[in-house]
N, C-alpha and C positions, 0 to 999 in steps of 0.2 A: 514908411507908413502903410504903404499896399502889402508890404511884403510883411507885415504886421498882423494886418486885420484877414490877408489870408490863412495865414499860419491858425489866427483863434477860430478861423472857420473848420480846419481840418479839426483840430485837437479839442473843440468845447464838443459836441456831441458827444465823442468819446470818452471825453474822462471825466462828463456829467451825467450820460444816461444810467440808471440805475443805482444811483447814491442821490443820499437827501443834502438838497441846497443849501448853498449857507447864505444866512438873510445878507439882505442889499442896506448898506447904510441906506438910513431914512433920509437922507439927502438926494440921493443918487436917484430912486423911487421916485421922489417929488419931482426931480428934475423929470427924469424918464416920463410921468404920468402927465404933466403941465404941454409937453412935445407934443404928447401924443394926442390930447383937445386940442392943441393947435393947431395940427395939421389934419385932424379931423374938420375944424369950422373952417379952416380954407376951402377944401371940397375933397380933400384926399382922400382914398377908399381906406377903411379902417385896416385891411389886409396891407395894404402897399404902409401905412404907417405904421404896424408894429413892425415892417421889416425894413425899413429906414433905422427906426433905434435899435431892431436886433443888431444891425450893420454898424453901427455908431457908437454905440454904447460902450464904455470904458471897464463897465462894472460885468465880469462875466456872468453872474448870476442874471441880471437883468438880460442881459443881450438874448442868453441860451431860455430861459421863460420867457420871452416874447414872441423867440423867433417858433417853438412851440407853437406857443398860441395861435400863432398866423397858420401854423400848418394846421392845427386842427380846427380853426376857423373857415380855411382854404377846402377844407372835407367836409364842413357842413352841421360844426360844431358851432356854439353860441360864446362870446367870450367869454360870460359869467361860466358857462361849464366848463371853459378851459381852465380861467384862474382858481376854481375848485380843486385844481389837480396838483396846485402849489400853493399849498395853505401857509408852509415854508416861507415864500414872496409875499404872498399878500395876507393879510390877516382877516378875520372876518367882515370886518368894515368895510373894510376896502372890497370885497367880494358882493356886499350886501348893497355898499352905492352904486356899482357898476348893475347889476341883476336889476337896480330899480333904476337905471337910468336906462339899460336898453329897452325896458318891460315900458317906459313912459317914451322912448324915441326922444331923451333928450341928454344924450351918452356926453357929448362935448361937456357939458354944464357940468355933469356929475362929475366929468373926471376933473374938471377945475378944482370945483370944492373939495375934489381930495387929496389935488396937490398942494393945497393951502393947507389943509387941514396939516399934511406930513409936513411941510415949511412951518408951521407952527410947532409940530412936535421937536422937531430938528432943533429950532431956534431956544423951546424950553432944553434939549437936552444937552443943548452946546453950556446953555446957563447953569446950569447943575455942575454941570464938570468941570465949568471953570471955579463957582463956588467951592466944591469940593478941592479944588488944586491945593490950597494955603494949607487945611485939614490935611491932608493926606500927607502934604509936604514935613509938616510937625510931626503926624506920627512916625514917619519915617526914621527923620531925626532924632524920634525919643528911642525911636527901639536900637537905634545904630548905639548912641551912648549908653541904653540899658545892657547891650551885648559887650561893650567895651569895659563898662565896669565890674560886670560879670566875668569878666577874660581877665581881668587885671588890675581893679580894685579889691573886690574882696577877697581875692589870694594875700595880699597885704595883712588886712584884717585877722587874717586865722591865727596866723603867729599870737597876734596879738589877745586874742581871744584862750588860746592855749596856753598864754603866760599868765592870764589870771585865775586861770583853774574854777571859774564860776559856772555855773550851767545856763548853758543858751539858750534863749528865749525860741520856742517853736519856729517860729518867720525867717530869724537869722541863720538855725539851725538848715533850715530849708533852702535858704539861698548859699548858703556853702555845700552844701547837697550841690545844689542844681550847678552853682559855679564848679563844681570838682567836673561834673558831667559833661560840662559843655566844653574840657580843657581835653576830652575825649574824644580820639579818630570816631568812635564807633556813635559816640552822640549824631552827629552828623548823616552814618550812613542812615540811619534809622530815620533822621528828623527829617533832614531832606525827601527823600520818597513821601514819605508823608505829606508836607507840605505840597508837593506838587500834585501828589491825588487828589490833595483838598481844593488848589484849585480849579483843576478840570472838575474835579466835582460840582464848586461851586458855579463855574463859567456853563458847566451843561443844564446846570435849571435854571439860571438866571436868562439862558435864551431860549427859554422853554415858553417864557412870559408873553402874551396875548398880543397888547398894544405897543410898550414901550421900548421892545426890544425889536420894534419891526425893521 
């Protein structure tokens, strides 16, 4: 375990300074943020506690932002100006309780209510996903037997379609199209790449989002 947390002391400066963060589950945050009002209303000095959770922290993003923080708190920085500098970690809310709880001297409190607040968010987004599970599980399941019946169903059908010599209705025409394509190497080289641009594409805005993606 020592030989653990020293190791992420060598290597997290280095292979974080100057690349943008990747957000902290909103779990980890609440936890990290709830620590750190606690050991604040004990009497701990707010320096010596964000570097307890630098030191403890499981989540590298959190550990290497706080242990910052402390250093440029240690220099005579404020900590709302520090977490300005990782908009990345914390989001505007969370920048804008802390600025008004050092600005009122009542920092412990505020950082309570924002650990609640993220334990709330966490708990609605754990509720969604599980929501979502049953959904997702179904489409999954439709498109596996839509692909299978397109691989191996309607090859069946063409015979049979070319033994009555009638003309095919546009939709059916189109899924014997598409099935002929997809019984192709090159369908694949093409779709695939695709697919996966789509979704880094779509995973890069979707953590682009303000609140819910914090």
């Amino acid at each position: 375990m020592t030989g653990l947390r020293e190791k992420r002391k060598i290597l997290k400066p280095k292979s974080m300074k100057g690349r943008r963060l990747k957000r902290p589950p909103i779990k980890d945050l609440a936890v990290a943020t709830k620590q750190l009002s606690s050991m604040i209303r004990t009497g701990l000095p707010l320096l010596e506690s964000l570097t307890i959770i630098s030191d403890t922290s499981e989540n590298a993003t959190i550990s290497y932002s706080f242990k910052q923080i402390a250093s440029g708190i240690s220099k005579g920085s404020t900590m709302s100006e520090m977490l300005d500098r990782y908009p990345e970690v914390f989001n505007e809310m969370y920048r804008a309780l802390v600025n008004a709880g050092e600005t009122s001297g009542l920092l412990p409190s505020t950082l309570d209510r924002q650990a609640k607040l993220l334990e709330s968010l966490a708990k609605i987004k754990s509720q969604i996903k599980s929501a979502m599970a049953y959904p997702s599980a179904i489409a999954i399941l439709t498109l596996i037997i839509v692909f299978i019946m397109m691989l191996f169903v309607i090859p069946i059908f063409v015979d049979i379609y070319d033994q009555s010599g009638a003309p095919l209705p546009g939709i059916t025409q189109f899924l014997i199209d598409l099935s002929d394509q997809m019984r192709l190497t090159q369908f694949y080289f093409r779709a695939i790449p695709s697919l996966i641009a789509f979704y880094f594409f779509f995973k890069y805005f979707s953590s682009r989002s303000a609140f819910p993606s914090q």
